[in-house]
C-alpha positions as CSV (number, residue, x, y, z in Angstrom):
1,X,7.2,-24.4,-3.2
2,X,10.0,-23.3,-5.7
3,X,10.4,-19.8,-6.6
4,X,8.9,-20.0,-9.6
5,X,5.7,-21.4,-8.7
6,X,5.1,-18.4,-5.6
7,X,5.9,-15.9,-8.0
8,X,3.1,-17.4,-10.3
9,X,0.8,-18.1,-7.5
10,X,1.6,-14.4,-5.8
11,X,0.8,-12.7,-10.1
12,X,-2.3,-15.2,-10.3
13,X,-3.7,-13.3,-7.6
14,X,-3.5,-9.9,-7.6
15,X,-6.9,-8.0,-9.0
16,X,-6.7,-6.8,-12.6
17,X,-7.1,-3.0,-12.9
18,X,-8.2,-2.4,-16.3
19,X,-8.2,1.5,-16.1
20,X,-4.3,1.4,-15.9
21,X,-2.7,2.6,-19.1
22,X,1.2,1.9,-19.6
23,X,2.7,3.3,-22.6
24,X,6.2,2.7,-24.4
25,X,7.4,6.3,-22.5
26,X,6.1,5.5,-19.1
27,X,9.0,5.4,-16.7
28,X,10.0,2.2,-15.0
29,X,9.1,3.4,-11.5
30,X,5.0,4.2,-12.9
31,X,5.0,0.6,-14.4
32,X,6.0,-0.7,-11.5
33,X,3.2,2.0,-9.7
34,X,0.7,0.6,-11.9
35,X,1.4,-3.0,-12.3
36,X,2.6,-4.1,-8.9
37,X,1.7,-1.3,-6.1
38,X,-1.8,-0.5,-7.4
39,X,-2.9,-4.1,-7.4
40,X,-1.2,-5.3,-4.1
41,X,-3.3,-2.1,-2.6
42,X,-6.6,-3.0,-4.0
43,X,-5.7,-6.6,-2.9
44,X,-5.0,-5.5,0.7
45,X,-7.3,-2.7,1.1
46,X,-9.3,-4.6,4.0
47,X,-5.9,-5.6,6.0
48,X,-4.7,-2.1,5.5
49,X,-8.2,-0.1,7.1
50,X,-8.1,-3.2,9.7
51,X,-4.8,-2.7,10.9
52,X,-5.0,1.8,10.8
53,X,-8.2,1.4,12.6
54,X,-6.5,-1.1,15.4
55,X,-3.5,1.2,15.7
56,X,-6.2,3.8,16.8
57,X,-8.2,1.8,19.0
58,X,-4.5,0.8,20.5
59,X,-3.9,4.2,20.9
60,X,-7.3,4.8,22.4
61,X,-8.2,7.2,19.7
62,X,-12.0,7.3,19.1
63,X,-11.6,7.7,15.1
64,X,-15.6,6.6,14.6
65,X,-16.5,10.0,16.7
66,X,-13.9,12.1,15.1
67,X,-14.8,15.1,12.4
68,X,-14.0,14.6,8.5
69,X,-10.9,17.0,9.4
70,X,-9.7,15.4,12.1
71,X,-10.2,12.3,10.4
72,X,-7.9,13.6,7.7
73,X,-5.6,15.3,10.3
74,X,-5.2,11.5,12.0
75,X,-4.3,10.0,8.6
76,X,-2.0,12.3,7.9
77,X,-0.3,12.2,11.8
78,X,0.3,8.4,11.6
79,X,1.3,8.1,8.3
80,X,3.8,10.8,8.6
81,X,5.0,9.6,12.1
82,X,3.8,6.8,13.2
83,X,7.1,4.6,12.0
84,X,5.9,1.1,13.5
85,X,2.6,1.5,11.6
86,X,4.5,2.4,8.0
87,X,6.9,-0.7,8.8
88,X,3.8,-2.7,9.4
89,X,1.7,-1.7,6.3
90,X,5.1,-1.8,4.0
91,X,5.4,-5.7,5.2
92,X,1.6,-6.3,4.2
93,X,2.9,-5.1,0.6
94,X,6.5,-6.3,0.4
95,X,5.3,-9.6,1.1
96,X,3.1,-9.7,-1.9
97,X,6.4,-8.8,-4.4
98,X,8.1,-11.7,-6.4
99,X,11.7,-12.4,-6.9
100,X,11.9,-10.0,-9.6
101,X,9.6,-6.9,-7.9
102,X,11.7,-7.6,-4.9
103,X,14.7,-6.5,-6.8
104,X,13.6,-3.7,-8.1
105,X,11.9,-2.5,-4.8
106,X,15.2,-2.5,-3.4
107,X,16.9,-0.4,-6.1
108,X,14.3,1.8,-6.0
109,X,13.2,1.7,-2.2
110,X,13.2,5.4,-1.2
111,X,10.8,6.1,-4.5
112,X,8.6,3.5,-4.3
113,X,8.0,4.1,-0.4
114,X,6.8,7.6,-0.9
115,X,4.2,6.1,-3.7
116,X,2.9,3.6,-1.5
117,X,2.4,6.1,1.0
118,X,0.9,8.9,-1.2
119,X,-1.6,5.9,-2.5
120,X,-2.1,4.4,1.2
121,X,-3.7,8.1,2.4
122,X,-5.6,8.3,-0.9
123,X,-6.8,4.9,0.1
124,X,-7.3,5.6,3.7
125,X,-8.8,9.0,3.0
126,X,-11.4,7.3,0.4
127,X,-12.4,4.1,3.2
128,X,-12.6,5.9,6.1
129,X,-13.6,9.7,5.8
């Protein structure tokens, strides 16, 4: 498969999100928010409460009898420190990036990595409390 025909493949599909409105003065790093990350989240939503839920269970954390607070406490914990789980969920959305998103990721990695986080507990938050 040439590189032209994953990227195309990877763009083909990736969920619309008609709600998203990009102007001519929205910064680079919200386009890229709203035209890669957002649709590569709603994409992967199921991997990404699979794999936080089996981090628990690994961790024989009992996250089904927990409280709404310390629901949103454990969230919080492991996406804050819980390295090998970030690495893990930033693979399930680096590996959806073309060529071209690839290269901007890495210009921009430090940004974009707090957005995908900041939208991952949103995300979380929303599934699972």
């Amino acid at each position: 498969m040439s590189i032209n025909s994953r990227d195309q493949f990877l763009l083909k599909g990736r969920p619309e999100i008609p709600s998203i409105q990009n102007t001519t003065r929205t910064l680079d790093l919200e386009v890229f928010q709203n035209k890669v990350l957002r649709p590569i989240l709603k994409l992967q939503n199921t991997i990404f409460v699979s794999v936080f839920l089996d981090e628990l269970r690994r961790k024989k954390q009992d996250f089904i009898t927990f409280s709404s607070e310390d629901k949103h406490k454990a969230i919080q914990r492991h996406l804050n420190t819980n390295s090998s789980l970030k690495q893990r969920f930033l693979g399930i959305v680096m590996g959806l990036f073309t060529n071209t998103e690839m290269d901007f990721y890495q210009r921009h990695m430090s940004a974009i990595n707090k957005r995908i986080f900041s939208m991952l507990k949103i995300r979380l938050k929303d599934q699972l409390i």
